[in-house]
Each structure stands twice: as C-alpha cells, then as structure tokens.
N, C-alpha and C positions, 0 to 999 in steps of 0.2 A: 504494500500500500504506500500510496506518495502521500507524504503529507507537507503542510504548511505550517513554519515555526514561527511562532511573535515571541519577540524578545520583550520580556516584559520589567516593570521597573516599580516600586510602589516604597513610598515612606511610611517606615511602619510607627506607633504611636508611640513607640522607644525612640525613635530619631534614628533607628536603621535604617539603613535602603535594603529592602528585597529585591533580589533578584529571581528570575522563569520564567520558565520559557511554555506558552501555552502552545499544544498541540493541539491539530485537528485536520482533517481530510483535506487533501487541497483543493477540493471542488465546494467547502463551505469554507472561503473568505471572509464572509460577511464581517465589518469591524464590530457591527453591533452584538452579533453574535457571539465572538469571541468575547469583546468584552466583559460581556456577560457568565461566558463559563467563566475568566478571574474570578470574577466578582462572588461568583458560586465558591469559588475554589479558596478566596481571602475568606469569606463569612465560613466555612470549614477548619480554618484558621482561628479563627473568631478575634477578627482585623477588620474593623471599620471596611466597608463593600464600595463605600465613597470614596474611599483613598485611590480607586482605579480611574483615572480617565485616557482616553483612548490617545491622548499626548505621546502617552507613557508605554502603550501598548503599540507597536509597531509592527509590520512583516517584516522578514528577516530574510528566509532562503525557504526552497523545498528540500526533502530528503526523504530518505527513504525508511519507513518507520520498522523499530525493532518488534517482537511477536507480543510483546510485552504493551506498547506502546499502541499497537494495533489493536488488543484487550480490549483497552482502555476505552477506545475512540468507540469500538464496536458496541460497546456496553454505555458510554454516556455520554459519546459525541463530540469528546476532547481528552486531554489527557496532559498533564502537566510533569515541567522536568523541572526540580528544586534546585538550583545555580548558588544562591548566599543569601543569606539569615533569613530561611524559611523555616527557623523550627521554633 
C-alpha cells in the first residue's frame, strides 16, 4: 500500500514541541481529514485537540507502508509514527 506522510508539529501544554508523522492512504489527502485523525490521535493523548492546526500539519512524501502500518490505516483510516515527546 502507498501511503501519504504529514509531518506533523504540535506545542504541547508543557512547552514541548511534539513531533509525527500522520499516516494515511495516499488516495485520502484530504487536509481536513487528516487533521482530524491528529486531533483524534492528541485527545488519545489527552493534549488539548486545538493545539493542531493545519499550519503545522503538512505533506511531506509518499512511501510505501510497512504491514504494521497498513493494520492501522485498514482498521481506522490513519495511522500515526511517534518522532519526539509523544509520550
């Protein structure tokens, strides 16, 4: 499966910067759409869902998703990779 990466970026309510990268199929772009899985994916965090704006969420590249990663997308439509201070 090809998918599509947005490098993502979010100030967390510690004065972190998070970093990740949201995954999703490359044939759903949509920026609203993505934003929206973040936004799913910080309130799971349980990280202010506003702290995402689409500024900060960008595309990046296509590649080629691991079986792991393909799981993901198949089961919720996105899938997300933890880069810095996602925990």
């Amino acid at each position: 499966m090809q998918i599509a990466v947005f490098d993502t970026y979010v100030r967390r309510p510690d004065g972190r910067r998070m970093h990740f990268d949201i995954l999703v199929p490359n044939t759903n772009r949509d920026q609203a759409t993505v934003t929206a899985f973040g936004r799913a994916y910080l309130a799971s965090k349980n990280i202010p869902a506003d702290t995402l704006v689409s500024e900060e969420c960008r595309f990046c590249h296509f590649e080629s998703a691991s079986a792991e990663v393909e799981q993901d997308i198949l089961r919720a439509g996105y899938s997300i990779l933890e880069m810095q201070n996602c925990d």
